[in-house]
N, C-alpha and C positions, 0 to 999 in steps of 0.2 A: 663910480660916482655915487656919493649917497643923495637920495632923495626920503624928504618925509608926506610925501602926499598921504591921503586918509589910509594908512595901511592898519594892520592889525598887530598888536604888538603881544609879546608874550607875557607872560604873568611874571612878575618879581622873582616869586621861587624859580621860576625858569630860566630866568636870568642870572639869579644867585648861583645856580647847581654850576650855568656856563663859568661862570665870572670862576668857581672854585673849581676847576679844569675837569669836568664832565662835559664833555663833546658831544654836540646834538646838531648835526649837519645841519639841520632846519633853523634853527635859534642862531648860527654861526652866518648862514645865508641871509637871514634878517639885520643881524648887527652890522652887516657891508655896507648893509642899506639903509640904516635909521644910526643917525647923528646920535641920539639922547638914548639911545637903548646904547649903544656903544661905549658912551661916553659913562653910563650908569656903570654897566661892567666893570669898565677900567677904575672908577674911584672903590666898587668892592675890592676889586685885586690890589688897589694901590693901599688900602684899609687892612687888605688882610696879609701884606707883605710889611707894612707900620706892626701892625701886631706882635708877627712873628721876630722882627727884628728889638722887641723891646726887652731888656734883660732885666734879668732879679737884681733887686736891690739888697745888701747886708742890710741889716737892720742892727745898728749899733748896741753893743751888750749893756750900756746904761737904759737904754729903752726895754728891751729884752728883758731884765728884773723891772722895772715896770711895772711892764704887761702882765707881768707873771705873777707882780705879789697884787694887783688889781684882779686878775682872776682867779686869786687862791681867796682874796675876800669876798669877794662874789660867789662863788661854789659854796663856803661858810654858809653868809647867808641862806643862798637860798635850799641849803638842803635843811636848816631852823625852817626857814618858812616850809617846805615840803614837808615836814616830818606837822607843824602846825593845821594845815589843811588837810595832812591824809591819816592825823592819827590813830582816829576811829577806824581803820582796815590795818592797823597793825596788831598781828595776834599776841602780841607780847602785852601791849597795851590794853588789849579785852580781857589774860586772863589775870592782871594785874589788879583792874577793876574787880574782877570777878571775886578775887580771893580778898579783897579788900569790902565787897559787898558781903562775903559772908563773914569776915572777921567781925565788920560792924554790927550785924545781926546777933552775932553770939554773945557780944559783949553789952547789945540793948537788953540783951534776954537777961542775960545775968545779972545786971546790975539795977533794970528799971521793971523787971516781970519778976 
């Protein structure tokens, strides 16, 4: 017979761990006796047997190219924008400046000193 007088009830996790078949004598002896702890169990198990029971869906190959040419534009993008925000740490990029600040220098010299 369940009764729910003021008793103590276990924590969620406790009940969760029961409800996913980890056996706790103590927490299985309280569920006898408390309606809504029982009742909470059984809607995790009934939850996590919907879960497992749910299968993959194909995903149609007209959606498949899609996805595909929408994330091949998107990678584009955003490695323009990444190469724009991280130019300055690219050594190719510094020593292109670099040879480009002394080209400019040689040809101020030359032609304006």
């Amino acid at each position: 017979m369940k009764t729910q007088d003021y008793m103590n009830h276990p924590s969620e996790d406790s009940l969760i761990s029961c409800a996913l078949l980890e056996r706790d004598e103590e927490i299985s002896e309280h569920l006898f006796q408390c309606e809504s702890c029982s009742e909470f169990v059984e809607d995790i198990r009934t939850i996590c047997s919907d879960i497992s029971s749910i299968e993959d869906e194909d995903i149609p190959l007209s959606l498949q190219k899609k996805i595909y040419h929408i994330t091949k534009k998107r990678a584009k993008h955003y490695r323009f924008l990444n190469f724009i925000q991280t130019w300055y740490r690219n050594p190719v990029v510094i020593g292109m400046i670099a040879v480009f600040a002394v080209l400019f220098s040689f040809f101020f010299y030359i032609f304006f000193l």
